[in-house]
C-alpha positions as CSV (number, residue, x, y, z in Angstrom):
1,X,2.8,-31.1,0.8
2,X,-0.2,-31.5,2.4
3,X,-2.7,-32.1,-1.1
4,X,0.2,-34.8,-1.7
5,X,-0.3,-36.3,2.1
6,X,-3.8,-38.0,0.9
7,X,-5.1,-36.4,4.0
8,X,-8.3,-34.3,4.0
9,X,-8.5,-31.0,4.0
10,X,-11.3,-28.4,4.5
11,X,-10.6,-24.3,3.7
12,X,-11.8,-22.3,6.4
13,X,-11.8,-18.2,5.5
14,X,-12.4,-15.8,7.1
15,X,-13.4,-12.3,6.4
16,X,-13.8,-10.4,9.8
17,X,-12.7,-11.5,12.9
18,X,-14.4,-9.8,15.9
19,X,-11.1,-9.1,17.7
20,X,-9.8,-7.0,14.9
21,X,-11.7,-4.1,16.9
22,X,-8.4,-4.6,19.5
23,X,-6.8,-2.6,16.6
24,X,-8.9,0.8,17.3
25,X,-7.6,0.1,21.5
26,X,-4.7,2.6,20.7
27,X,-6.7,5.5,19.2
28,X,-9.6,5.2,21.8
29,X,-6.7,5.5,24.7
30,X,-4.9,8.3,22.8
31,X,-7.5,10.5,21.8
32,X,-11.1,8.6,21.8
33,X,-11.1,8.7,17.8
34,X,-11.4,5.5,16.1
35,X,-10.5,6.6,12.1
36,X,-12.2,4.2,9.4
37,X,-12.1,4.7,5.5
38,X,-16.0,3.0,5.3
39,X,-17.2,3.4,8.5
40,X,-20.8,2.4,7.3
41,X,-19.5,-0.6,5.5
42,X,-21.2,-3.4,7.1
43,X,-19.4,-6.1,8.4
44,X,-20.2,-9.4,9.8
45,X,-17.5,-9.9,12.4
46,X,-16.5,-13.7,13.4
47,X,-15.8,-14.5,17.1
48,X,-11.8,-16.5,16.8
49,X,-13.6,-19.2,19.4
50,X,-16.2,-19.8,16.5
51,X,-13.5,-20.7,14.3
52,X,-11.8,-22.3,16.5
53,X,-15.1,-24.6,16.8
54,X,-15.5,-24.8,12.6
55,X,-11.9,-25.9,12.6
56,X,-12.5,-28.9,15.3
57,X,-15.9,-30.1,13.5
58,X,-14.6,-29.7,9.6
59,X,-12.4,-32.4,9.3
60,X,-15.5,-34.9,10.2
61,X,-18.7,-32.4,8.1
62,X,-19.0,-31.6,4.5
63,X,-16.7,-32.1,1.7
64,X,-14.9,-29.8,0.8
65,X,-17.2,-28.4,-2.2
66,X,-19.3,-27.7,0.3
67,X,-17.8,-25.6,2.8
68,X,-19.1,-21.8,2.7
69,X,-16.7,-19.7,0.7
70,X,-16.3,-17.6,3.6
71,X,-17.2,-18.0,7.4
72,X,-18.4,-15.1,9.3
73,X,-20.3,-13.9,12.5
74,X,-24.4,-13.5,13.2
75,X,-24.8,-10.1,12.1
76,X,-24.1,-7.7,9.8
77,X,-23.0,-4.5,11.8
78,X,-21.6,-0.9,10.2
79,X,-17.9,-0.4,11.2
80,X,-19.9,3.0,13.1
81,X,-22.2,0.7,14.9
82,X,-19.1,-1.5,16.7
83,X,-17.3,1.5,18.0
84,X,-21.3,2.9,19.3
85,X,-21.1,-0.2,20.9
86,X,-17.8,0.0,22.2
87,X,-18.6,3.4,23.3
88,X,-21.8,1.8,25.0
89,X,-19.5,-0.2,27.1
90,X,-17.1,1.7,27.8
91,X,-18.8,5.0,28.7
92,X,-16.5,6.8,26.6
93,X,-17.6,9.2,23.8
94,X,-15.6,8.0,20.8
95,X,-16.4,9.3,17.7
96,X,-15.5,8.2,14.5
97,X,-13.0,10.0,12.1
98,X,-13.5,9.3,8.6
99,X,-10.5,9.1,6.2
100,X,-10.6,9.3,2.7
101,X,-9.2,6.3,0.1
102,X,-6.5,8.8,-1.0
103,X,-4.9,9.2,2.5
104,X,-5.0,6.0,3.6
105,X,-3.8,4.9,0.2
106,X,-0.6,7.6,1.2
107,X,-0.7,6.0,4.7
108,X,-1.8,9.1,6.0
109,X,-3.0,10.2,9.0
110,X,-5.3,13.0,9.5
């Protein structure tokens, strides 16, 4: 419907955003474990009030063959490195529980 409307369009995508973290909240309150399959896989987290911002300029900027594939934050950080920080802020010793690809793939918990 709306490639029929005539009206532009620009993709914005994501790969990270930085409020994902809000996922580990439960773990850290339960237990002070946040479990990761990669925690050293780096990942540049995007802030939703930067996209928020890309989605009010795009409409007026590039064309669309020239939008990034992919929008994402300043930095490159480990999944490790944003729970030290977390941990930094928080004063809480979280530590990081690594799970393997074959129990997450079960959907299980260790």
């Amino acid at each position: 419907m709306i490639t029929s409307s005539g009206l532009r369009r620009t993709p914005i995508r994501l790969l990270v955003l930085a409020n994902d973290a809000l996922n580990w909240s439960y773990s850290i309150r339960d237990g002070n474990v946040v479990r990761l399959v990669h925690p050293e896989a780096p990942m540049a987290p995007v802030h939703e009030g930067d996209v928020a911002a890309v989605a009010v300029a795009a409409p007026g900027g590039a064309e669309e063959e020239a939008v990034s594939a992919s929008l994402t934050g300043p930095e490159l950080l480990p999944q490790r490195r944003q729970v030290e920080l977390i941990d930094e802020v928080t004063g809480k010793e979280i530590r990081v529980q690594e799970l393997t690809d074959e129990a997450v793939s079960w959907g299980c918990r260790v």
